[in-house]
N, C-alpha and C positions, 0 to 999 in steps of 0.2 A: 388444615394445611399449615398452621403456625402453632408453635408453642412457645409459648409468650413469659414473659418476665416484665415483674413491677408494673403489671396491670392486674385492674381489680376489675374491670367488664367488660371480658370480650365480648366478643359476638361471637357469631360461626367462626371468621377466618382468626378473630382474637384482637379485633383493631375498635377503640372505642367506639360509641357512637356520637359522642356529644360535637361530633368536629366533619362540616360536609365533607372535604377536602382527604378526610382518613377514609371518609366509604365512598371517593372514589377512586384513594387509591385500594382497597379493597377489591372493588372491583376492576380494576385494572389487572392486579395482582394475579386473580381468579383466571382470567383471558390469556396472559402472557404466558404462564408459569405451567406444565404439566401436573396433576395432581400428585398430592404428596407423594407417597409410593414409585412414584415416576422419577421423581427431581433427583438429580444426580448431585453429588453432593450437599452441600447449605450454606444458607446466606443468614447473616442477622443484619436488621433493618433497625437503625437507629433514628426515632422520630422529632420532630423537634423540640416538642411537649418533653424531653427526656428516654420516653418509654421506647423498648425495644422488642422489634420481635424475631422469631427465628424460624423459618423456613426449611425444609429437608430434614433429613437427618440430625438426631441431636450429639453425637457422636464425632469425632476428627473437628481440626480448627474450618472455622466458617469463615465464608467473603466476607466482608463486609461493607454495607452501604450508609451513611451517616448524614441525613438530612439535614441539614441548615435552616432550609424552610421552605413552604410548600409549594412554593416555583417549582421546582426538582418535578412534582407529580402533573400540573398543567403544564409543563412542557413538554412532558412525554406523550399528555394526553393528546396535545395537537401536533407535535411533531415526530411523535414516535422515538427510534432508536437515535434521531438525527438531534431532538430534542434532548433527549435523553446524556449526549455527549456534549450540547452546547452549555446545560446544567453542569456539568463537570468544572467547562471553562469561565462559565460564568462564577461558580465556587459557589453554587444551591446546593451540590455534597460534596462528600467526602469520604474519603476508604481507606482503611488501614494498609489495602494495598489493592492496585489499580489492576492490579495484572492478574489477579486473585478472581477479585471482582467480573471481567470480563468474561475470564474462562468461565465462570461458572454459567455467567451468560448465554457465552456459547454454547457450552453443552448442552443448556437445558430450554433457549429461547429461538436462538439459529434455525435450527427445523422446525418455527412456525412463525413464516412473516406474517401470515394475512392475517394476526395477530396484534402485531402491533406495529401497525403500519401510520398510525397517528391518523387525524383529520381528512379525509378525503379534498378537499379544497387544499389543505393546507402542503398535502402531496403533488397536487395539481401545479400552485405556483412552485414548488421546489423543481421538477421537473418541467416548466418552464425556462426556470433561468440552468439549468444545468444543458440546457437546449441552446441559449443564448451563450454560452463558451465553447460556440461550435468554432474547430481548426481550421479556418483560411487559413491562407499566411500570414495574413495579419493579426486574428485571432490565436495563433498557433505561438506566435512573439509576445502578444500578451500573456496568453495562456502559461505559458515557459518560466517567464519573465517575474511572475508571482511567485514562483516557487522557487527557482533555483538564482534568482538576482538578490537574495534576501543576504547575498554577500560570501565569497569567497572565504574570509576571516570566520563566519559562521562554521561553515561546512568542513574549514579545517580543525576547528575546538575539536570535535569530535569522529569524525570520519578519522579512517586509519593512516598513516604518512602515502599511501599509494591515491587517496580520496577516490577513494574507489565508493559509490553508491549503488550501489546493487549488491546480490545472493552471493557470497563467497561458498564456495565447493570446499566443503571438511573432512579429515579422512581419520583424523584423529585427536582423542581430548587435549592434547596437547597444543594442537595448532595453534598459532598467533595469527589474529586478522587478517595481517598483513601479507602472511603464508597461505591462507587460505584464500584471498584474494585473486596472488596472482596463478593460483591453479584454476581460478574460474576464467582467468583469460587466456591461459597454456590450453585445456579443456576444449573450448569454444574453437580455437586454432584448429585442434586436434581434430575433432568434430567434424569443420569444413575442409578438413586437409589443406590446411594452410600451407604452402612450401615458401623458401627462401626464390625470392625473383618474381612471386607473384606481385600483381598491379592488383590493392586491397583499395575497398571502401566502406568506412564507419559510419554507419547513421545515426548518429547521434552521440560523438562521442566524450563528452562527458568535458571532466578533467584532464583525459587525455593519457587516464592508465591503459588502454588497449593499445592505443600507437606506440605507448613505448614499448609493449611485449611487442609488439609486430614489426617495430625495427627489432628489436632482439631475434626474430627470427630470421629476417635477412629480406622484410618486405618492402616494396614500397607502397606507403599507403596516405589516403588524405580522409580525414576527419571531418563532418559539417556537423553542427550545431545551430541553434538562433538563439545559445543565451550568449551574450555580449560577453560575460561576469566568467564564465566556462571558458570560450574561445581565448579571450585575453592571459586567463592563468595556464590553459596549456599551451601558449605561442612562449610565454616563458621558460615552463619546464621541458619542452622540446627546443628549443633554440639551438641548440648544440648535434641536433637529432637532424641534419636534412633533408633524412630519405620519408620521413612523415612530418605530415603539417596539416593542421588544424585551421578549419575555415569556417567565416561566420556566414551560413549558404542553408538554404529552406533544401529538404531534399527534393523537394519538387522542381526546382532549377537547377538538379546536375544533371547533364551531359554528358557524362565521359562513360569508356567503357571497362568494366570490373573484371579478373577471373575471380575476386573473392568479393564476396560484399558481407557486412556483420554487423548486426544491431545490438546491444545490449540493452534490456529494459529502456527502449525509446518507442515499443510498439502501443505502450499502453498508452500512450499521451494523444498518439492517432485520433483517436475521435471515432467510433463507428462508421459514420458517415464518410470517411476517407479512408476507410482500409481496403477498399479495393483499388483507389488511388494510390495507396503507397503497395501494394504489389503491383501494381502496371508498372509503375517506379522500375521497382527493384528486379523485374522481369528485364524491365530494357536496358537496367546497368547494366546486368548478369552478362557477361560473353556466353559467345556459343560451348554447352559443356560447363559452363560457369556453378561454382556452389554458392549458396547463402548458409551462412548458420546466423541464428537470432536467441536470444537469451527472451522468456516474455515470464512476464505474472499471467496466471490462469485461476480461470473462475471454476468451481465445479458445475458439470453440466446439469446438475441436479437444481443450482440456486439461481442460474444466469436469468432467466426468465424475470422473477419477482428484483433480482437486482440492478435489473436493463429498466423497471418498469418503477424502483423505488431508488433517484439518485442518494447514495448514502456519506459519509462526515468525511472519506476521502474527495469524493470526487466534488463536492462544500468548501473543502475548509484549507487539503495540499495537494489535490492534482485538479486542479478546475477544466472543465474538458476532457477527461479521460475517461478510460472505459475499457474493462481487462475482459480476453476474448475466453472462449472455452478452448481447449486443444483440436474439437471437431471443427470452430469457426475457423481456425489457424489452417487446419487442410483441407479443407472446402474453399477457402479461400488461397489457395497458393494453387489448387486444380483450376479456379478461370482462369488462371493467369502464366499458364504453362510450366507450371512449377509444379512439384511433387515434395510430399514429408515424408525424408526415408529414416529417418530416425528421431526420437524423441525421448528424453534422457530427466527424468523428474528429479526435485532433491530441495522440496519446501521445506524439512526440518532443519534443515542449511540456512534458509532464510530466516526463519526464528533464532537459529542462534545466533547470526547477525546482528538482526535488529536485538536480540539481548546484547547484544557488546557496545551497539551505538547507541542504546539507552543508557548503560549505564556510565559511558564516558559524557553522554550530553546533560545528566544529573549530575558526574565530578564537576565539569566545566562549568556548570551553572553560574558561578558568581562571574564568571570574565566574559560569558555569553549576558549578562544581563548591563555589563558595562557597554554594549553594544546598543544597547535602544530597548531590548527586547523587555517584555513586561511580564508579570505575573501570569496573565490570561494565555499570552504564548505558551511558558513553560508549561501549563497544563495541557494546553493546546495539542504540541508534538509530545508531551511523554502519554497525551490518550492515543494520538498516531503511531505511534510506535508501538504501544501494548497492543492496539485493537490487530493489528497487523502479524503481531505475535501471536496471537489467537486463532485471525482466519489460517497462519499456515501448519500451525501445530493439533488444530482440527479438521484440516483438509477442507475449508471450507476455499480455500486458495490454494497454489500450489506456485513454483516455477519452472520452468522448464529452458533447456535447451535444446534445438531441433535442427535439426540438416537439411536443407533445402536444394532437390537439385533441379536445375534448367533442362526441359523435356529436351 
């Protein structure tokens, strides 16, 4: 499987013997990795000892992965792929590049979790506490509040001037973020047949870019949130706006009645365990005739099982409580609930080119994001969320979607 450099004894796979720790990552290696002839691309494995070895193909430039030292390999061994990413932020390796690194991952490790799934126990308590950031309300304020309270001032270094966080819709190389932005919220309008006059409801609405396309179309609409840090910056940048306004409100205490309701990536935060709550919701805003359109991340139907059953470094480390549905559980689930999916409109490689644009503004901004508080371990942190992210959508191991929702 390897062909090695600046070693004088391999073994079979080419990794010394005199060192316990090399044979077992040896045989980890063996486990994770399809046989040679298999592996798509290659990786070179830099050990700590100096010595390196080479995986795949000897041919085109290689990932690369660069041991520091052999934490890297007992961490994967107990915690798997989740190990395997906290090695990163901990700085056990290193890669000449992360995003490199990943994919080759994906292509060649993604279709075999029960592989390297890490420590049976040690999967046990992970999916424990990922059980314990179950969405109440109050959990769902914590849950939020982790991730998107980490400061306005953050979010603006790098996010586009709309602070728009979600899948921007691209139509061509040309487009600027912020073009491409606000075609995902014209799009979505478009979708549910938005008209001028309608009474709209946002679940979840962010910064507060959707309210202002939907005053621009002539609606009225109100906004609920439960991040404090969200509500506060868009009650600013709408103030001038009266016909939308932004509230800090659980959607499980509105009351009033919709002809449009519209989520943007706020379904993945749901919780499994309340997705039938939040469609009884969204059923009884709905008026009679009423549409929904919802922007979501999807999982494929092929991986959802082993990812339902393995919580992994998103749903750890930036969405604590979440959990992304397949497109089957999205209209199975809108059927109990008098709701029907008449349309469904994919465009994940959209999502990749995003997250490529807010990686790479969140690396220029680094030095004035680190004048913030934020540390070392962070910045590894989100540029492996960001890359990993890139990965699932650019292998279709994720997807997103926007879908039409209409009241039986």
């Amino acid at each position: 499987m390897f062909v090695m450099s600046e070693i004088d004894r391999p073994l079979v796979l080419g990794i010394p013997e005199h060192c316990e720790k090399q044979t077992l990552l040896e045989r980890m290696l063996q486990r994770v990795l399809p046989d040679q002839d298999s592996i798509r691309g290659n990786l070179q494995i830099r050990l700590p000892g100096g010595q390196s070895v080479l995986l795949g193909a000897r041919s085109g430039q290689p990932a690369t992965l660069s041991m520091n030292n052999w934490r890297a390999v007992t961490r994967i061994l107990s915690r798997g792929p989740l190990g395997f990413a906290e090695g990163y932020m901990a700085g056990d390796w290193d890669t000449d590049s992360l995003q490199a690194l990943l994919d080759f991952l994906g292509d060649n490790v993604a279709s075999r979790p029960q592989k390297v799934r890490g420590s049976t126990w040690q999967r046990v308590i992970d999916v424990m506490k990922h059980r314990l950031n179950r969405n109440s309300k109050r959990g769902s304020r914590r849950n939020i509040a982790y991730h998107y309270d980490l400061g306005n001032d953050f979010y603006a270094k790098w996010l586009d001037s709309s602070m728009s966080y979600s899948a921007a819709i691209f139509e061509s190389p040309d487009d600027t973020l912020e073009v491409a932005q606000r075609r995902k919220y014209d799009h979505l309008c478009q979708l549910a047949d938005v008209e001028a006059g309608h009474e709209v409801l946002e679940i979840g609405c962010g910064w507060g870019g959707l309210l202002e396309a939907l005053d621009d179309h002539g609606c009225s609409a109100k906004g609920i949130s439960i991040s404090r840090e969200q509500v506060d910056y868009a009650s600013q940048r709408l103030a001038d706006r009266p016909s939308v306004s932004p509230v800090l409100q659980d959607y499980r205490d509105e009351t009033g009645s919709y002809d449009r309701v519209l989520s943007i990536e706020m379904f993945e935060a749901v919780g499994m365990e309340y997705w039938d709550t939040f469609a009884a919701n969204m059923s009884r805003l709905l008026a009679p005739g009423g549409v929904a359109g919802m922007q979501v991340i999807t999982m494929a139907e092929s991986g959802f099982d082993s990812y339902m059953r393995n919580p992994d470094f998103i749903q750890r480390y930036i969405f604590p409580g979440g959990m992304l549905p397949t497109v089957t559980h999205l209209t199975e689930l809108m059927n109990r609930h008098e709701m029907k999916v008449s349309k469904v409109v994919r465009f994940g490689k959209d999502y990749a080119r995003t997250l490529d644009m807010w990686r790479d503004q969140f690396n220029r901004q680094w030095e004035d994001i680190q004048q913030h508080g934020f540390d070392e371990r962070f910045r590894r942190m989100w540029n492996y969320y960001l890359c990993y992210c890139i990965t699932g959508f650019m292998q279709g191991i994720t997807d997103v979607v926007q879908i039409r929702i209409e009241k039986s």
